[in-house]
N, CA, C and O atoms as a GROMACS GRO file, in nm:
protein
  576
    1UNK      N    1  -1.439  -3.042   4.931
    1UNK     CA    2  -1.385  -2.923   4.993
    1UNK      C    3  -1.236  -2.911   4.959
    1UNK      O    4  -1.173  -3.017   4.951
    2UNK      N    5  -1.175  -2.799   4.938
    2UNK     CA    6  -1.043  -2.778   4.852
    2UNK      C    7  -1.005  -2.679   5.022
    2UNK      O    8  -1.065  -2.598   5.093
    3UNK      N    9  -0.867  -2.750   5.022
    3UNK     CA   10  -0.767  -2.731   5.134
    3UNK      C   11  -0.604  -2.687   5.109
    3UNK      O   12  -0.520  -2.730   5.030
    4UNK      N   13  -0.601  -2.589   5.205
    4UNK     CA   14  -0.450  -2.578   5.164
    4UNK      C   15  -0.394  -2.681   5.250
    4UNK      O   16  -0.452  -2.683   5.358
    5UNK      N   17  -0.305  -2.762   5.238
    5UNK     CA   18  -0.224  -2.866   5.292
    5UNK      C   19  -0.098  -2.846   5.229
    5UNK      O   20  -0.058  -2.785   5.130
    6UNK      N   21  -0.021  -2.957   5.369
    6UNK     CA   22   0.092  -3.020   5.381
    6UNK      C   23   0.215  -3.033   5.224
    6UNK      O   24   0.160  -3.026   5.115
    7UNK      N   25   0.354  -3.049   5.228
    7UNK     CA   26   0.382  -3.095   5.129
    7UNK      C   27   0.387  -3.284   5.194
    7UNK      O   28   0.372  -3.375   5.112
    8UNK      N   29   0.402  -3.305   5.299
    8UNK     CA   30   0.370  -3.437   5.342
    8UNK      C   31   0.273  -3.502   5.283
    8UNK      O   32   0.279  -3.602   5.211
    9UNK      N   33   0.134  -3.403   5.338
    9UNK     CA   34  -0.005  -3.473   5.254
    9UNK      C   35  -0.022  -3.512   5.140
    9UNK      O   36  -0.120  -3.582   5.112
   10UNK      N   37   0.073  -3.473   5.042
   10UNK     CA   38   0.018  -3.530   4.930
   10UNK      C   39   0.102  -3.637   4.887
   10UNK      O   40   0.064  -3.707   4.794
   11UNK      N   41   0.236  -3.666   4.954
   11UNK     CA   42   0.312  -3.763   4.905
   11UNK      C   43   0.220  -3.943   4.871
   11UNK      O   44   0.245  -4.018   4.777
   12UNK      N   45   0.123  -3.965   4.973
   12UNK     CA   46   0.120  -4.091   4.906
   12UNK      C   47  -0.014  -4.118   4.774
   12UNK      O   48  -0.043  -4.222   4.714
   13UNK      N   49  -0.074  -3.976   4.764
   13UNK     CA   50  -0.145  -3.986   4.647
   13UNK      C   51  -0.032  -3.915   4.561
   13UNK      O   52  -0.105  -3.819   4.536
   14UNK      N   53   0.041  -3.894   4.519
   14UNK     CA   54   0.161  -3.876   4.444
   14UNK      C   55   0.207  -4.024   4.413
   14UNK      O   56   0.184  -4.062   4.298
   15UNK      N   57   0.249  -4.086   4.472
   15UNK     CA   58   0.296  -4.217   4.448
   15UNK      C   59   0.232  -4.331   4.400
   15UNK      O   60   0.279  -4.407   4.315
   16UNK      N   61   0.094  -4.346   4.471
   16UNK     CA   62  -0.060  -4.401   4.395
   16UNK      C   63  -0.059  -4.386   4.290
   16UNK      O   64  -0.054  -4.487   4.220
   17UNK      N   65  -0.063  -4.258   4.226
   17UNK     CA   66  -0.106  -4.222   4.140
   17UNK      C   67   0.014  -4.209   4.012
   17UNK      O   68   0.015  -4.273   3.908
   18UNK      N   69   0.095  -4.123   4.048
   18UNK     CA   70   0.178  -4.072   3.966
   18UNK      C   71   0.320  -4.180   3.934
   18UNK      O   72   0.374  -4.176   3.823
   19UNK      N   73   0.373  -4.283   4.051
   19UNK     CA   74   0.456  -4.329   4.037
   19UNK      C   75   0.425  -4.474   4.074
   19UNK      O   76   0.507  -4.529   4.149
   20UNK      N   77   0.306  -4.553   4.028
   20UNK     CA   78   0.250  -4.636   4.067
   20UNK      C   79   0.268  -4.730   4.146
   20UNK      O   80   0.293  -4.848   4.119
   21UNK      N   81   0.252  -4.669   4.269
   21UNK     CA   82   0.330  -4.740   4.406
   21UNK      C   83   0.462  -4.767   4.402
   21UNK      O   84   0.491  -4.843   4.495
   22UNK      N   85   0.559  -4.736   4.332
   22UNK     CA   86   0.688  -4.802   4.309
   22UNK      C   87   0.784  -4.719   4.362
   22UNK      O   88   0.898  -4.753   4.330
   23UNK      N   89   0.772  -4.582   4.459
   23UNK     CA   90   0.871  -4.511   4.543
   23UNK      C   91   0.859  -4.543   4.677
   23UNK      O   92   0.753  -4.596   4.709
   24UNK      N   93   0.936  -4.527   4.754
   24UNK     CA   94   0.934  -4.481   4.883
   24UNK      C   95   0.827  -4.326   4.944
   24UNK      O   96   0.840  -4.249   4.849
   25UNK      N   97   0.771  -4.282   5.010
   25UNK     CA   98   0.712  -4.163   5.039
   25UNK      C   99   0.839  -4.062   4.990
   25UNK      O  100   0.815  -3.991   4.892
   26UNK      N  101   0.974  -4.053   5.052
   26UNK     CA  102   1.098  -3.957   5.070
   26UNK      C  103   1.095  -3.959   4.883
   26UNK      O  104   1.086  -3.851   4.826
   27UNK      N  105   1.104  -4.079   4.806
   27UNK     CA  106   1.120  -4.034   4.675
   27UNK      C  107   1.039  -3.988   4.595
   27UNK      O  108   1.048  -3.993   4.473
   28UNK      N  109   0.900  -3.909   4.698
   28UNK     CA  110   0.803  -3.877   4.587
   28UNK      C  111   0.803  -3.733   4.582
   28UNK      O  112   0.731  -3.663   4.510
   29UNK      N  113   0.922  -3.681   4.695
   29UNK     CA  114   0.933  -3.558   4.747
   29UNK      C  115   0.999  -3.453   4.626
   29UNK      O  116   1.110  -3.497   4.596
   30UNK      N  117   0.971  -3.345   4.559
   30UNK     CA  118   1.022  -3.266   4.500
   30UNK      C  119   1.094  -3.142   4.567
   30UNK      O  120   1.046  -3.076   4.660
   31UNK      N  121   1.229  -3.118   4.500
   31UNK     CA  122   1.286  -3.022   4.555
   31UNK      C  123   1.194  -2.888   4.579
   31UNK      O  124   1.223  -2.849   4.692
   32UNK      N  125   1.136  -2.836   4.544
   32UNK     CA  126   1.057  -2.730   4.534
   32UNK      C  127   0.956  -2.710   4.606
   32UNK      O  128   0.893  -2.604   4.602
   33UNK      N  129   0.909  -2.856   4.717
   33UNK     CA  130   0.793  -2.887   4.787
   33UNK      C  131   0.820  -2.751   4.889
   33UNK      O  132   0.717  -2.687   4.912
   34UNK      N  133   0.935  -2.702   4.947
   34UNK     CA  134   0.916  -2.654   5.026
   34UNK      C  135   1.010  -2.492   5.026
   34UNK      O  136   1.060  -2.407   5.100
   35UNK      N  137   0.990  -2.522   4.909
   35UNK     CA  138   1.070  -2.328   4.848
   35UNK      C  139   0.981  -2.202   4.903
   35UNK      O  140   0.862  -2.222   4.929
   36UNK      N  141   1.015  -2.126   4.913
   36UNK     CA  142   0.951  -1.988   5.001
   36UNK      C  143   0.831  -1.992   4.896
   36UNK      O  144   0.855  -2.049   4.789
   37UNK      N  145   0.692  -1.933   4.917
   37UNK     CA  146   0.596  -1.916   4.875
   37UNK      C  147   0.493  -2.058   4.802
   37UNK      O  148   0.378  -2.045   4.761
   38UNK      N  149   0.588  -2.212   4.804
   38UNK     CA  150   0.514  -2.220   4.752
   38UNK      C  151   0.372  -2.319   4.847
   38UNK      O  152   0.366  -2.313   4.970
   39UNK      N  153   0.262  -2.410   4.755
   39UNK     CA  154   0.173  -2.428   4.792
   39UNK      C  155   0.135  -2.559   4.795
   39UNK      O  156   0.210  -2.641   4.742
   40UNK      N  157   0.014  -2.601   4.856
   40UNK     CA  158  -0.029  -2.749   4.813
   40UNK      C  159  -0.184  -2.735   4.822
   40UNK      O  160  -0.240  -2.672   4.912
   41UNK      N  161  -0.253  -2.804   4.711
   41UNK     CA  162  -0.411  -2.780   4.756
   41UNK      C  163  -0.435  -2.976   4.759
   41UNK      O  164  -0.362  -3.061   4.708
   42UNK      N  165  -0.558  -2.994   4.835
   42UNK     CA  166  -0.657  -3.093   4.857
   42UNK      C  167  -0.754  -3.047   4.845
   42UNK      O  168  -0.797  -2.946   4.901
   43UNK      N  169  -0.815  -3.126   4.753
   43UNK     CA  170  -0.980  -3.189   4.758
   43UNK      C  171  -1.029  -3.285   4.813
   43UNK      O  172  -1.015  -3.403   4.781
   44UNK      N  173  -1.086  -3.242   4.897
   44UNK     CA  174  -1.132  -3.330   4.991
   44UNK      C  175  -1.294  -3.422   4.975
   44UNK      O  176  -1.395  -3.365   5.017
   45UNK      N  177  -1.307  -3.579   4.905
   45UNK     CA  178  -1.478  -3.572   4.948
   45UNK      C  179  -1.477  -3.662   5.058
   45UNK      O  180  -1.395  -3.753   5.071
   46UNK      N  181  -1.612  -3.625   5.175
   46UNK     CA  182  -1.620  -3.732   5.242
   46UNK      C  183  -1.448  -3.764   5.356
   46UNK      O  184  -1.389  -3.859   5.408
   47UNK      N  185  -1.434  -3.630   5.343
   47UNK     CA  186  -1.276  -3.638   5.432
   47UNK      C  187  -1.194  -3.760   5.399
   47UNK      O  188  -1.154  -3.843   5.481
   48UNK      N  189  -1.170  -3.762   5.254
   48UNK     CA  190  -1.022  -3.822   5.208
   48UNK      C  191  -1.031  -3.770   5.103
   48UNK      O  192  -1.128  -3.739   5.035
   49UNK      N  193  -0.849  -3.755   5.077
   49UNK     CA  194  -0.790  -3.712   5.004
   49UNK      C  195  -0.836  -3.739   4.853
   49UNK      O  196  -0.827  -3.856   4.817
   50UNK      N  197  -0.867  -3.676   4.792
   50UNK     CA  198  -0.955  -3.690   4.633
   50UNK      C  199  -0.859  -3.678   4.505
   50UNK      O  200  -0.850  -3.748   4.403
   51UNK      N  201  -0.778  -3.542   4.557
   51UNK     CA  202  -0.728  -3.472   4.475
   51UNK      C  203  -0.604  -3.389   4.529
   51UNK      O  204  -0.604  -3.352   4.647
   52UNK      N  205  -0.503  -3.362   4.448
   52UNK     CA  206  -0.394  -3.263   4.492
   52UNK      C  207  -0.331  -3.217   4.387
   52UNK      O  208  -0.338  -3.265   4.274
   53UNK      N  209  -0.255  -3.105   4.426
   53UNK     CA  210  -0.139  -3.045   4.303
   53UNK      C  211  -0.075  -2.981   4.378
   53UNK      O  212  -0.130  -2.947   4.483
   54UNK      N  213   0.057  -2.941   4.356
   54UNK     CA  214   0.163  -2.871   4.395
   54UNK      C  215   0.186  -2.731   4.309
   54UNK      O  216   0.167  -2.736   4.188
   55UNK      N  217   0.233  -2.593   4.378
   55UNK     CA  218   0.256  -2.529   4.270
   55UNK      C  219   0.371  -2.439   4.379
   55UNK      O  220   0.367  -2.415   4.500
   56UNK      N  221   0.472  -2.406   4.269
   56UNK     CA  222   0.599  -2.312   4.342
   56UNK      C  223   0.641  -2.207   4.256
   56UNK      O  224   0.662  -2.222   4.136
   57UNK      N  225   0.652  -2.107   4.314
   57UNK     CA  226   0.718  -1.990   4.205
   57UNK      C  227   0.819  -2.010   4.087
   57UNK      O  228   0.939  -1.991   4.110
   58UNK      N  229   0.782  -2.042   3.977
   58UNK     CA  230   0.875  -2.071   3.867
   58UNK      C  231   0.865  -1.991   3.744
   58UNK      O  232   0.759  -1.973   3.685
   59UNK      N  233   0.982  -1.943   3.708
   59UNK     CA  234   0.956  -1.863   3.548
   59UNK      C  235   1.019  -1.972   3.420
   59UNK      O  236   1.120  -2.039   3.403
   60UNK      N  237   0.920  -1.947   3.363
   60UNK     CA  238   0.926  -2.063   3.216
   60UNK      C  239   1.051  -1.958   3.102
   60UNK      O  240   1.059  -1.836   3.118
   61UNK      N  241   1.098  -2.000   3.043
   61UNK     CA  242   1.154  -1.920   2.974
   61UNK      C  243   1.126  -1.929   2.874
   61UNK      O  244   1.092  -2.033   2.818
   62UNK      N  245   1.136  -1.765   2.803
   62UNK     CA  246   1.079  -1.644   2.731
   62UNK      C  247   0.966  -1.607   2.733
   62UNK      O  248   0.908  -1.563   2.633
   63UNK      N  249   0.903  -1.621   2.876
   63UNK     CA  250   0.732  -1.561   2.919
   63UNK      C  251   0.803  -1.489   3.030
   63UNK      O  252   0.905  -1.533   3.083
   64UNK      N  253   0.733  -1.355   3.068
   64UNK     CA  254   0.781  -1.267   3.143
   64UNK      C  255   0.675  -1.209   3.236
   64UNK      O  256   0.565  -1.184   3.187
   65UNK      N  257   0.696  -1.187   3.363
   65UNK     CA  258   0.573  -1.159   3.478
   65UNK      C  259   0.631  -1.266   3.569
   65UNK      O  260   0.726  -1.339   3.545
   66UNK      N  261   0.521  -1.261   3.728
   66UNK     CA  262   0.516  -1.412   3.776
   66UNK      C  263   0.486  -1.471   3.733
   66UNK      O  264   0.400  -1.444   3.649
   67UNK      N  265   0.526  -1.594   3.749
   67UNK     CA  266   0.516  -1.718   3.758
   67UNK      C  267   0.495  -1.844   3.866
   67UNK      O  268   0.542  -1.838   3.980
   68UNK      N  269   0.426  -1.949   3.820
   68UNK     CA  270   0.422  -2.037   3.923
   68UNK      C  271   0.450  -2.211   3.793
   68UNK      O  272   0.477  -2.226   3.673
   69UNK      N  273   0.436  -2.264   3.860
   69UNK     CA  274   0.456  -2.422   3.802
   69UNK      C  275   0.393  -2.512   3.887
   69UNK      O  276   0.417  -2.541   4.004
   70UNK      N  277   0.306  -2.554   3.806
   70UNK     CA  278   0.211  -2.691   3.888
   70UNK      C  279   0.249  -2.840   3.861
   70UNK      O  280   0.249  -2.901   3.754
   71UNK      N  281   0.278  -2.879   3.982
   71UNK     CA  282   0.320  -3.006   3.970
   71UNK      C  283   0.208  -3.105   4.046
   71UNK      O  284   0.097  -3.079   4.093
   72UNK      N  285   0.272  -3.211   4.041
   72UNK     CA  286   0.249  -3.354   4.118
   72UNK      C  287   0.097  -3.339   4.115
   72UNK      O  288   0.047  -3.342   4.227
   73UNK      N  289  -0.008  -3.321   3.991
   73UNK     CA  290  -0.158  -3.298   4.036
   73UNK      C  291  -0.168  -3.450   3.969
   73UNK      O  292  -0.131  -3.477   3.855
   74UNK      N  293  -0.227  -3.547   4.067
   74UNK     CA  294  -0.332  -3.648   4.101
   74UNK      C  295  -0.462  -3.666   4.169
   74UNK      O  296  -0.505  -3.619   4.274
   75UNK      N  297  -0.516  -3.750   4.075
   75UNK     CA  298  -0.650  -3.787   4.138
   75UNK      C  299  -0.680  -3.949   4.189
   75UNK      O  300  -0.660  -4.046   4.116
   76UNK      N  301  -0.717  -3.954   4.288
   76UNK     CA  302  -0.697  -4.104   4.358
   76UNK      C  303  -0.862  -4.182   4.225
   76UNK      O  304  -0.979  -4.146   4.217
   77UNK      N  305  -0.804  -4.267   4.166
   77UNK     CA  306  -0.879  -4.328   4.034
   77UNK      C  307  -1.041  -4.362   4.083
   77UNK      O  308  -1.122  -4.377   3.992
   78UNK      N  309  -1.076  -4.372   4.187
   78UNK     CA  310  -1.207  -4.381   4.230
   78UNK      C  311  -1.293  -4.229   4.222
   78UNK      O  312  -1.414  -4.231   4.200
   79UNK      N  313  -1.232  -4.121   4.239
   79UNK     CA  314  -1.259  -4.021   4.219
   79UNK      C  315  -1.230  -3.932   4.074
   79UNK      O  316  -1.287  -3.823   4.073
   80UNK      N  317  -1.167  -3.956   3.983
   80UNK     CA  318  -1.145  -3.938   3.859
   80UNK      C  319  -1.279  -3.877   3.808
   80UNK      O  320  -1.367  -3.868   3.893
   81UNK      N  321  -1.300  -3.844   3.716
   81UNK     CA  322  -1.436  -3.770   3.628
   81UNK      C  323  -1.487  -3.738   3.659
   81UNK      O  324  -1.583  -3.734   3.582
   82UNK      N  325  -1.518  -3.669   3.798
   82UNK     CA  326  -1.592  -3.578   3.865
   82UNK      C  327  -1.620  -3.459   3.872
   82UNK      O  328  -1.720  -3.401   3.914
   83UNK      N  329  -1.489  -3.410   3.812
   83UNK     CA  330  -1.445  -3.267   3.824
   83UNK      C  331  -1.424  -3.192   3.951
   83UNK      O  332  -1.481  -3.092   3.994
   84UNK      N  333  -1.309  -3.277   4.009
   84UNK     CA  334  -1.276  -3.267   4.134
   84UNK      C  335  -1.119  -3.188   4.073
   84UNK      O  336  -1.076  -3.089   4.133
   85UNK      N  337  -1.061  -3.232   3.976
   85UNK     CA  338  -0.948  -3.163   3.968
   85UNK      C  339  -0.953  -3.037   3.921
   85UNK      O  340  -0.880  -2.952   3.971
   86UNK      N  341  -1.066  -2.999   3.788
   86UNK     CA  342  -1.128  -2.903   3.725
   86UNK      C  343  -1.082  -2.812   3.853
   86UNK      O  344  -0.981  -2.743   3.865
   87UNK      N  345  -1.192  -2.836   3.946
   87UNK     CA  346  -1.226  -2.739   4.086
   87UNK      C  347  -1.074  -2.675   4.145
   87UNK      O  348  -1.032  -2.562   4.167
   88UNK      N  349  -1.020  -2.815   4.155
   88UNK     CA  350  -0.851  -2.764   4.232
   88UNK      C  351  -0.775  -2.675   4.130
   88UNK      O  352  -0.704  -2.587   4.180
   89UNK      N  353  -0.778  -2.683   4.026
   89UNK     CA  354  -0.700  -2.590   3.920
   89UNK      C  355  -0.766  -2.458   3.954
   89UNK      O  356  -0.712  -2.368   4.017
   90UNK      N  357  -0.915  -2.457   3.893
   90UNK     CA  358  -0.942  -2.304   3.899
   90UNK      C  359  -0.945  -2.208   4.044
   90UNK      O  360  -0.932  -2.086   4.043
   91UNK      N  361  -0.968  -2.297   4.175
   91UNK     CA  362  -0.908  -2.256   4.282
   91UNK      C  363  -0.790  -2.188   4.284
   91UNK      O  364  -0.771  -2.074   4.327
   92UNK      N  365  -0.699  -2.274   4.228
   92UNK     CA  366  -0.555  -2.226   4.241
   92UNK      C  367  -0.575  -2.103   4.159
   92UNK      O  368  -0.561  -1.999   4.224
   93UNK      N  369  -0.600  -2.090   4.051
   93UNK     CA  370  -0.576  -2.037   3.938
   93UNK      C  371  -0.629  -1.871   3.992
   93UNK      O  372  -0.571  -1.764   3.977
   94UNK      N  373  -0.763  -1.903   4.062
   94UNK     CA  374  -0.804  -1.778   4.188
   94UNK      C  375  -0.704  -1.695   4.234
   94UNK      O  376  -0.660  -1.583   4.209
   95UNK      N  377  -0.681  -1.797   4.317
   95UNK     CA  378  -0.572  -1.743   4.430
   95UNK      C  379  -0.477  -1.694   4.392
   95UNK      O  380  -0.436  -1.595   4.452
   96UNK      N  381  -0.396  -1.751   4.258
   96UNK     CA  382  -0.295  -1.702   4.224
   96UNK      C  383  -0.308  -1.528   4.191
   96UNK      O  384  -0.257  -1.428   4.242
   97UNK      N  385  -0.406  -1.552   4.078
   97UNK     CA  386  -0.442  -1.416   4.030
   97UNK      C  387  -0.477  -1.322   4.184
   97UNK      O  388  -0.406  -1.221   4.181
   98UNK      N  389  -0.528  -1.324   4.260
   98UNK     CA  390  -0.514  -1.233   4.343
   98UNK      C  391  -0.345  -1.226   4.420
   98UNK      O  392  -0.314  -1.131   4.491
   99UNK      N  393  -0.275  -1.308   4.399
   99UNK     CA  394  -0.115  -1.315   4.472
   99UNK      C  395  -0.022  -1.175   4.300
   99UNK      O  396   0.090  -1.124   4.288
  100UNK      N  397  -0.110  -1.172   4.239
  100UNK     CA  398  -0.035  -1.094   4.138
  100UNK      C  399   0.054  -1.201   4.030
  100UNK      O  400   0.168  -1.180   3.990
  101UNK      N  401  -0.011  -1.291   4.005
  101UNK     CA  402   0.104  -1.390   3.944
  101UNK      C  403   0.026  -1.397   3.796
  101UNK      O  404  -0.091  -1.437   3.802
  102UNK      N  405   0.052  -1.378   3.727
  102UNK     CA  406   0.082  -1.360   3.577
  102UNK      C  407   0.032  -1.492   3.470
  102UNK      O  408  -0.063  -1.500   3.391
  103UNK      N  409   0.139  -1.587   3.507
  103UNK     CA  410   0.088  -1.686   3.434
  103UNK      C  411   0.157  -1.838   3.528
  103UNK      O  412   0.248  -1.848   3.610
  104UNK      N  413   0.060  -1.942   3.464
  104UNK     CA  414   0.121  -2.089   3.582
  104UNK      C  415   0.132  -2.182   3.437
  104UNK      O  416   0.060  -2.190   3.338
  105UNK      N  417   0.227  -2.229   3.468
  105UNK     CA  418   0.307  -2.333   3.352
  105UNK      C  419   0.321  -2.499   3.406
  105UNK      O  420   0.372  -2.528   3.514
  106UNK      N  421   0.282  -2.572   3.335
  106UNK     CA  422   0.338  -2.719   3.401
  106UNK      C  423   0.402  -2.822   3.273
  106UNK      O  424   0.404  -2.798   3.152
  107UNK      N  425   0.439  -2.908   3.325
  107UNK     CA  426   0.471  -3.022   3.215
  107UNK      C  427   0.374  -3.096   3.247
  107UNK      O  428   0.355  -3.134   3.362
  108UNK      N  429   0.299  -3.125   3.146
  108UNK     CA  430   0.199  -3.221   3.162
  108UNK      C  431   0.217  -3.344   3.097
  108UNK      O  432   0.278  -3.340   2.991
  109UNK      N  433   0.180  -3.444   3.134
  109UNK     CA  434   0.136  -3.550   3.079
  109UNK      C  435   0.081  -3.556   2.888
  109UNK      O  436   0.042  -3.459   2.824
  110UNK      N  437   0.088  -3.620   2.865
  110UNK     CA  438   0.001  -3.648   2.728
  110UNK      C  439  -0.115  -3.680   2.727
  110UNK      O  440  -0.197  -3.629   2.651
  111UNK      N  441  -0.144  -3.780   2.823
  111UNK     CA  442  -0.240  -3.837   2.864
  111UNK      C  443  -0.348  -3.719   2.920
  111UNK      O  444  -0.469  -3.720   2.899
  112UNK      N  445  -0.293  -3.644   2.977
  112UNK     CA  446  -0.346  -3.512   3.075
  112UNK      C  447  -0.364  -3.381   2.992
  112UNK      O  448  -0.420  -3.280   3.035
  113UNK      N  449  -0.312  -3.396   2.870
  113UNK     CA  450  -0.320  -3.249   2.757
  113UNK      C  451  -0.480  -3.185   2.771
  113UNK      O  452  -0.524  -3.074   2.800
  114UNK      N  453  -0.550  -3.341   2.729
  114UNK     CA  454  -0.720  -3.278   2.723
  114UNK      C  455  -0.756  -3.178   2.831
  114UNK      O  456  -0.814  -3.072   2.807
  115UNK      N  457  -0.715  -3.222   2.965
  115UNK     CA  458  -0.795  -3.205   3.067
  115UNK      C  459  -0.733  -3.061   3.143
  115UNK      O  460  -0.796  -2.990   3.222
  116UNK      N  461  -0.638  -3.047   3.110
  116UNK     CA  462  -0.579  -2.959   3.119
  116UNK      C  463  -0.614  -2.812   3.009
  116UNK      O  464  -0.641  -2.696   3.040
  117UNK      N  465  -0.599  -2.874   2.879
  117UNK     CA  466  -0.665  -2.773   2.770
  117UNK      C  467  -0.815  -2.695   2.830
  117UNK      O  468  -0.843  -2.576   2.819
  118UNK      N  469  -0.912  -2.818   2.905
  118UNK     CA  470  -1.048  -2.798   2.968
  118UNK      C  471  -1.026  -2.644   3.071
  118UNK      O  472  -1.098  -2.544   3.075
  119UNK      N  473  -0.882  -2.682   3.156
  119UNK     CA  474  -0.902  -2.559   3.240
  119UNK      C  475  -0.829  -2.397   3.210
  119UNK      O  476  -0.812  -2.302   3.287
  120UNK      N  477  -0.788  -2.418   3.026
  120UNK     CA  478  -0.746  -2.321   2.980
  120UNK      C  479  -0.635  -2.310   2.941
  120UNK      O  480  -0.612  -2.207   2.878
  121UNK      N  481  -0.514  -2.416   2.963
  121UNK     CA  482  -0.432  -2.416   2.920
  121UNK      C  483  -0.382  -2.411   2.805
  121UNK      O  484  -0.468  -2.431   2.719
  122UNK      N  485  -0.292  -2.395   2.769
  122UNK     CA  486  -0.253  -2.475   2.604
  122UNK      C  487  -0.085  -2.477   2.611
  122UNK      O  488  -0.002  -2.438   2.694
  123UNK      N  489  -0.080  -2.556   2.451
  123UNK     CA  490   0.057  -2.676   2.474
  123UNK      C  491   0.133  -2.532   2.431
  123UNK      O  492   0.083  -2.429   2.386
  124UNK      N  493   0.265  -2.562   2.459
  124UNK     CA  494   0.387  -2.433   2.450
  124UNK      C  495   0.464  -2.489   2.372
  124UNK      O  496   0.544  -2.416   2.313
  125UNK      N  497   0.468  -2.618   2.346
  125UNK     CA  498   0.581  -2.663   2.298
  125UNK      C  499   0.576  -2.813   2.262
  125UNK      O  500   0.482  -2.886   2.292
  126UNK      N  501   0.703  -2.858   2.184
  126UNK     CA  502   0.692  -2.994   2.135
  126UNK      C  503   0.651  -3.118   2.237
  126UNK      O  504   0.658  -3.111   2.360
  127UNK      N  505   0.622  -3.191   2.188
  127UNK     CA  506   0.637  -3.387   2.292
  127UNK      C  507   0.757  -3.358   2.290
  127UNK      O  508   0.815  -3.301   2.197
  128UNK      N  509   0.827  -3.411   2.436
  128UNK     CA  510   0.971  -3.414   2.491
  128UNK      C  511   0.912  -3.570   2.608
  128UNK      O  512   0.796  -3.567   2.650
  129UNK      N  513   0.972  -3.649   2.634
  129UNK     CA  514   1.003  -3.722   2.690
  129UNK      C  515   1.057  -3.680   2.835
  129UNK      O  516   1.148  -3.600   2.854
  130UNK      N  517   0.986  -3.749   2.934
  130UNK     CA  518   1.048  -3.776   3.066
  130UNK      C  519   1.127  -3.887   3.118
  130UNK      O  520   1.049  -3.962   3.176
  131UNK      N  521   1.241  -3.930   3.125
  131UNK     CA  522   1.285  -4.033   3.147
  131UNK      C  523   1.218  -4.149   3.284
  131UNK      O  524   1.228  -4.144   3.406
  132UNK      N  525   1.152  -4.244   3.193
  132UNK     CA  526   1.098  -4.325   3.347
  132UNK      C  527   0.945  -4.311   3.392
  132UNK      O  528   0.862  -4.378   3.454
  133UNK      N  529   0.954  -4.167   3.317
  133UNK     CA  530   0.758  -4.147   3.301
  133UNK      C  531   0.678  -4.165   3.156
  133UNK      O  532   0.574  -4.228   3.140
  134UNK      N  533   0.761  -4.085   3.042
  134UNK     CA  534   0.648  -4.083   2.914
  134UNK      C  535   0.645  -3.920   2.865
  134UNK      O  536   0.670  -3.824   2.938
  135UNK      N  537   0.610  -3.916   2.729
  135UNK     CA  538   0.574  -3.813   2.706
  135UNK      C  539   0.490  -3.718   2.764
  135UNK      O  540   0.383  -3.729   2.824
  136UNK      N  541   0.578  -3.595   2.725
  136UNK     CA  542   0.484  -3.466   2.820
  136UNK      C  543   0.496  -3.343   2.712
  136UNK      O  544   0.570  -3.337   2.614
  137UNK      N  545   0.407  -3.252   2.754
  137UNK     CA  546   0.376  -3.122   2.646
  137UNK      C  547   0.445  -3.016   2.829
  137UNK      O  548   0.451  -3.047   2.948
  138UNK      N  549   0.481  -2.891   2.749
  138UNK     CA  550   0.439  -2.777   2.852
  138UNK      C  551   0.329  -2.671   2.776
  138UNK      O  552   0.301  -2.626   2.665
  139UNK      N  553   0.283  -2.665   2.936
  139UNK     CA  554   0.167  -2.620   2.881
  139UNK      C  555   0.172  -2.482   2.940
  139UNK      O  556   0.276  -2.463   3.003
  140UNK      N  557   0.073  -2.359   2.936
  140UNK     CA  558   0.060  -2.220   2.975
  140UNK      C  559  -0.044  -2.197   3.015
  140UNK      O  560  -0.123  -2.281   2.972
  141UNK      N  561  -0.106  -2.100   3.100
  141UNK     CA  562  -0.215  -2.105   3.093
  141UNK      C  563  -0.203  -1.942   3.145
  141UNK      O  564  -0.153  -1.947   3.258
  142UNK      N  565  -0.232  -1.778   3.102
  142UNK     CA  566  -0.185  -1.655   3.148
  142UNK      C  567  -0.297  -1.640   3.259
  142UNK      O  568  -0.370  -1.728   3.214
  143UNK      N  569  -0.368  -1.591   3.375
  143UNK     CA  570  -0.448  -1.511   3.461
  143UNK      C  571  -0.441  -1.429   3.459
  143UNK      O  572  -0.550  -1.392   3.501
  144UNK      N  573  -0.371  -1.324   3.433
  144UNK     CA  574  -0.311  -1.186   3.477
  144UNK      C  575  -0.286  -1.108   3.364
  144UNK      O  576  -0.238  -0.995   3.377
   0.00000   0.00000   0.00000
């Protein structure tokens, strides 16, 4: 079951996942968690947390319309290949398109290009490096 939630809720599958236990909850927090409009979804199986992503009004530059930017999407590794995240993207991807939003942009992972390509995306741009994480693509994906 896919939930709108908390920016709280997702901090410690953010950290599980994304920063492999090695923050505090407060350092898994993104400035943007709590900017006007934006969102958080859960997937829920069996009432725990499965799945999450973050997304906040952002414009990518030289793409024009709304915008949004999806962040912090993890899957707790017991739940992986299910197509539990599949579900949370195109949810979002729903909702957005009825909010009038244009296109949703993220930095993804490398590791994450495939799975991401799966829900329509594609790469925008070169491998660039995250300091402390690893290579990442940005990716696009238009609705609108």
């Amino acid at each position: 079951m896919i939930k709108f939630i908390t920016a709280d809720d997702v901090l410690c599958l953010r950290n599980e996942v994304l920063r492999e236990g090695l923050l505090t909850l407060d350092e898994c927090r993104f400035p943007t968690d709590t900017v006007e409009c934006a969102f958080h979804l859960g997937y829920y199986q069996d009432n725990e947390l499965a799945c999450i992503a973050s997304f906040h009004p952002q414009d990518y530059a030289g793409y024009t319309g709304k915008a949004y930017q999806l962040r912090g999407m993890a899957t707790a590794p017991q739940y992986r290949g299910k197509g539990f995240g599949n579900q949370l993207v195109n949810f979002a991807l729903v909702y957005l398109r009825g909010q009038k939003t244009n296109y949703v942009w993220c930095n993804a992972r490398k590791v994450a290009v495939q799975f991401y390509n799966h829900a329509g995306f594609e790469v925008i741009s070169d491998e660039f490096e995250v300091p402390g994480i690893g290579p990442h693509y940005v990716m696009y994906v238009k609705i609108r």
